[in-house]
Structures are given as structure tokens and as C-alpha cells.
N, C-alpha and C positions, 0 to 999 in steps of 0.2 A: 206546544211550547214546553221546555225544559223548566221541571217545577222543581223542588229545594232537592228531592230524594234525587235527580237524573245529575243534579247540578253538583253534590254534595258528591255522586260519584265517579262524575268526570274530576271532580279537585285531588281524590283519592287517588285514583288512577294517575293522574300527572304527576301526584306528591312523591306518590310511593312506589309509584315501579309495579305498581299490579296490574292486573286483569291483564286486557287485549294488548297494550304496548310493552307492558314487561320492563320499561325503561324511564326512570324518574329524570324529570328535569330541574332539582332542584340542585344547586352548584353550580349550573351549567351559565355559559357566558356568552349573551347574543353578539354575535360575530357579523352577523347580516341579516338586512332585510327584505321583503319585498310585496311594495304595497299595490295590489291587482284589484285594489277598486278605491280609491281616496276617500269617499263615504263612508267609508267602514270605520273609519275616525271621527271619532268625535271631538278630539281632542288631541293633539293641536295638528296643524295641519302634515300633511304625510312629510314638508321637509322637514317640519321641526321636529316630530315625532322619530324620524330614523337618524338625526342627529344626536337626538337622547338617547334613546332607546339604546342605540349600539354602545357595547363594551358593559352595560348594566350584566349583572351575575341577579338568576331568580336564587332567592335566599327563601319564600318560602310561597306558598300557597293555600290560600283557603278561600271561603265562601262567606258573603253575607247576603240574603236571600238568595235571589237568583242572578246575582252577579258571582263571578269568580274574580279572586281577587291575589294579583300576584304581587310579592314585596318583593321587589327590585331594589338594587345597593342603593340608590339616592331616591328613586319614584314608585309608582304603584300603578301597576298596571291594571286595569279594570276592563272587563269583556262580557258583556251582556250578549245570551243566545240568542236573547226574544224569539220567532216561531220556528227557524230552521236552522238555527246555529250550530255548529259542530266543532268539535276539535280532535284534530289527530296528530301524533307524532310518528316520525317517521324518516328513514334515512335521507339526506339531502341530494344523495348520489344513487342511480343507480347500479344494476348489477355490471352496467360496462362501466364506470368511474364515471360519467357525466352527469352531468344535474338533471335531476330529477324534474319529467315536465310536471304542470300544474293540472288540475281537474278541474272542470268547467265552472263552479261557480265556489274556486279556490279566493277568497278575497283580500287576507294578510297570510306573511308567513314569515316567522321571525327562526334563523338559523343559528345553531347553537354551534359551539368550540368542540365538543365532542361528536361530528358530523351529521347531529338528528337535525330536526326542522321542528317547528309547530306552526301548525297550517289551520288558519282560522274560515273554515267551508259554512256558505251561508245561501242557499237556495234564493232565499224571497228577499236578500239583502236587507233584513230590520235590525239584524246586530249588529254590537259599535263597542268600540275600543276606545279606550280612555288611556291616555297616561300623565299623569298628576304628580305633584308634592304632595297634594292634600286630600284624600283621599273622600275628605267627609263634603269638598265639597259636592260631591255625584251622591256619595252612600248617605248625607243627613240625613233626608227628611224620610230615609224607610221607619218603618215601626220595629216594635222587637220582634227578636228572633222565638218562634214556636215554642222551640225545644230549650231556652234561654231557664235554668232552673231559678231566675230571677223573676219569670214573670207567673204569678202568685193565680191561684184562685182568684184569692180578689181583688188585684189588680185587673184580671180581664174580665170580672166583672161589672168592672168600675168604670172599664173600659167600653164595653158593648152600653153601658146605661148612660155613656157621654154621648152618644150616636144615638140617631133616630132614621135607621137605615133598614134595606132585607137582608136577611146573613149574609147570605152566598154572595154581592158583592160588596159587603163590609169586610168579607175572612179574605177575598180576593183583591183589594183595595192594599198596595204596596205599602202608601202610608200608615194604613193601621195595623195590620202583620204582617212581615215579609217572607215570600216565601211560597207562598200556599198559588195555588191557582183551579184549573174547572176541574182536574181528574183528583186531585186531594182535598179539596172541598166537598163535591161532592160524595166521596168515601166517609169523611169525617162523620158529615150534617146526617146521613144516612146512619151510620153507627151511635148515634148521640141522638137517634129518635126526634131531629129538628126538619123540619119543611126548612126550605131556603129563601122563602119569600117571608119566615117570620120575622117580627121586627127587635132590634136586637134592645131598645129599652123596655122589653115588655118580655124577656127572657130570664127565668125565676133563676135563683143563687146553683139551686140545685143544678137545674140544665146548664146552669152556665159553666158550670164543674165540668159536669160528662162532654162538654161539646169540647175543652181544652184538651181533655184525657182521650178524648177520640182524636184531635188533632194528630197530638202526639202519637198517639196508638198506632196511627195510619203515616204520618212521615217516618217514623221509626222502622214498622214493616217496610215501605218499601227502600229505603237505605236498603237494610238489609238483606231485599232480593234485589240490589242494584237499581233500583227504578223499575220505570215500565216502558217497556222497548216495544211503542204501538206504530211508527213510522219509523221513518230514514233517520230522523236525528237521534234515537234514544238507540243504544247497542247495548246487547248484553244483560239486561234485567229482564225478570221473568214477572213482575207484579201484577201485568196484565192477565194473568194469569187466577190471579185472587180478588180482583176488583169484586165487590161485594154488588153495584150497581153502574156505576159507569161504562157506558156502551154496551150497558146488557139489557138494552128496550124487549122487553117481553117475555125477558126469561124471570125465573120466578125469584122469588125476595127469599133469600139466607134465613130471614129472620121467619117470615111467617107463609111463605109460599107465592104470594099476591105477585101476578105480573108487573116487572116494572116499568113507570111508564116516563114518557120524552115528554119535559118541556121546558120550554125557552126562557130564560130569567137575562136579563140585561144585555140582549141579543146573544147569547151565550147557553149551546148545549147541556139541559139538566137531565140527572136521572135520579129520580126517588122509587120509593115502594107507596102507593097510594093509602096504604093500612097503617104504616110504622110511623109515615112522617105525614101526617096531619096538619092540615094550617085549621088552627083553632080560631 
């Protein structure tokens, strides 16, 4: 699944006109739509949705957690990846002048006035579209943002000692950070010398420091190498490449040599170093 860094740089890329499409869709004015799986809505259903939707101009784009989140003249478009979600832009017409056919598991695609497309590709079919007035009613109840320079030392200190949970799915739990997920979680918990089965009121002021500042450490690198491009959905980033412990079962630990070993925390793939990250 696409976690804040992959999410943060698919927003970039559509904003700004970078990386693989080179081409921003912000200004641009959906002209047409077309909806090749009705489930892919969440909201509201495919007539009402291509009723609105058309003639809206995107004014702007950004992210909160792992949703993208597009500001449209009057509504808000929201688009959750969940495990195989993708987005591409891309000309509406091919190189003979006729539309452009679809890809097999193409499921929206909304056409802009400048003759691109945005094509919302979802293998396992778990991602869903929103389009709202109100934006908060989908985004409330996430927690804050990571990277947020509003949430304090000791605000998430104050935070882990409200819960009586094991990290790895307290940091992974939408409502209380948004954002994080298995392959940044575990890079954090690993960099912050935390086992992921520890329990987060019984995590001293100290550790509770290092384990924010490794958050951040670790969603920050990988923004910056574009995410980690480990399957079909994630393009383009190379962090898979730096992963300190994630999917590297038995190679040795950055920190102190020690094979890392596999195991399963809330039915969910873990990787530690058996030396560094101790459950005391």
C-alpha cells in the first residue's frame, strides 16, 4: 500500500508537472468522464458524481495522510490508493486521433480540457473516490499529520501514554497518526531502538522523542528518494534501496551486524534486529 512518502509523491507529480508525466493538472477543467467500475465511488453514486464533477477546474492538490486530496471550484475530490491504487496521466487520444483504449483494471478516468486524462488504475479494486463539499466529513477522525511542526514532543508523548496498545499498530492506526503504514513503521521503530510489540504507556519521555524524530527521519528520506518503488504501484523511487530492515529477513542489522529476523505483529509482516530492538 501506498504509505505518506509514495502518496506525498504521486501529489507532487500531478501538482507540479514533474517526474514521469511532466505535465500538471492544476488549472485544468474536467471535460469528461468515465466510470469503468461504479464501486470505485464512494461517494455519490457514478450519476451524481459525473454530474458534478464535469466543468469543475482542479485549483489545487495536496495530501492528508494517505488520501490525495483534490480542491475543485465548488467540491473536493478525495482518492484513497489503499493496496494497488495508481494514478496516471496521460493523453486522451492516441497517436491516430482516437480515444485512447483503457487498461484492464482502468476503473475512473476523468478528462481534462487540455486533452490529458487522469486514470485512476486499481488491481485489487480497494480504492474509492470521494467527491464532497465537505471534506472533513471522510478526513475527520485521521490523527495528525507526522511531519505536522505542531505536534510537539510532548504532545506525542501525552499521546502514546493515552493508549494502552503495541507501537507498530498504534503508529499504524489512521486515527492516531496518519500516514505511516508496515514499511515506515517499521524503519522508524527500528531507528528509535523500539521492539514493536512495546507498549506505548510504558515508553519513557526520552524514547518517546527518538521514536518522533525517527518518524520523521524516515518519512522525510523517503519523500526525498520519491518513496519506495517495491511493486507495480509505487514508480519511480529508489528507498527500497535504503531500507535499514524491511524485507531484509537475514541480512545483517546497519546498527550492529545481527541477522534480521521476520515476525508477525497484527497479522502484519515485521522486521527488527533481535539485538537493537529488545522487548524488555
Amino acid at each position: 500500500m501506498p504509505e505518506l512518502p509514495e502518496v506525498e509523491t504521486i501529489a507532487r507529480v500531478l501538482r507540479d508537472g514533474t517526474g514521469i508525466y511532466n505535465t500538471s493538472i492544476i488549472g485544468c477543467q474536467i471535460t469528461g468522464v468515465h466510470v469503468l467500475w461504479a464501486r470505485t465511488l464512494a461517494t455519490p453514486k457514478p450519476k451524481g458524481f459525473i454530474k458534478q464533477v464535469i466543468g469543475q477546474t482542479v485549483q489545487s492538490l495536496s495530501r492528508r495522510g494517505k488520501f490525495l486530496v483534490f480542491s475543485l471550484t465548488d467540491y473536493t475530490l478525495l482518492i484513497h490508493l489503499r493496496m494497488s491504487g495508481d494514478l496516471r496521466v496521460e493523453s486522451a487520444q492516441d497517436e491516430n486521433g482516437k480515444s485512447r483504449p483503457f487498461e484492464k483494471h482502468d476503473r475512473l478516468a476523468l478528462e481534462f480540457n487540455n486533452g490529458q486524462r487522469l486514470v485512476f488504475n486499481d488491481m485489487r479494486k480497494f480504492g474509492r473516490a470521494w467527491l464532497v463539499k465537505d471534506s472533513a466529513k471522510v478526513l475527520g477522525g485521521l490523527g495528525p499529520e507526522p511531519l505536522d511542526k505542531g505536534l510537539t514532543h510532548k504532545i506525542f508523548f501525552d499521546m502514546l501514554h493515552s493508549r494502552k496498545r503495541q507501537l507498530k499498530p498504534l503508529l499504524m492506526d489512521q486515527r492516531f497518526l496518519a500516514g505511516l503504514g508496515n514499511i515506515y513503521t517499521d524503519e522508524a521503530l527500528h531507528l528509535a531502538w523500539l521492539h514493536p510489540l512495546a507498549l506505548s504507556h510504558q515508553v519513557t519521555r526520552e524514547a518517546s522523542g527518538q521514536l518522533l524524530d525517527a518518524i520523521r527521519c524516515m518519512l522525510k528520506e523517503g519523500i526525498r528518494r520519491n518513496g519506495a518503488s517495491i511493486d507495480r504501484v509505487y514508480r519511480g523511487g529508489d528507498f527500497q534501496n535504503h531500507f535499514r530492515v524491511y524485507g531484509r529477513a537475514g541480512s545483517p542489522c546497519p546498527n550492529c551486524g545481527t541477522p534480521i529476523d521476520r515476525l508477525v505483529v497484527s497479522q502484519r509482516g515485521t522486521h527488527i534486529c533481535p539485538q537493537c530492538q529488545q522487548l524488555d
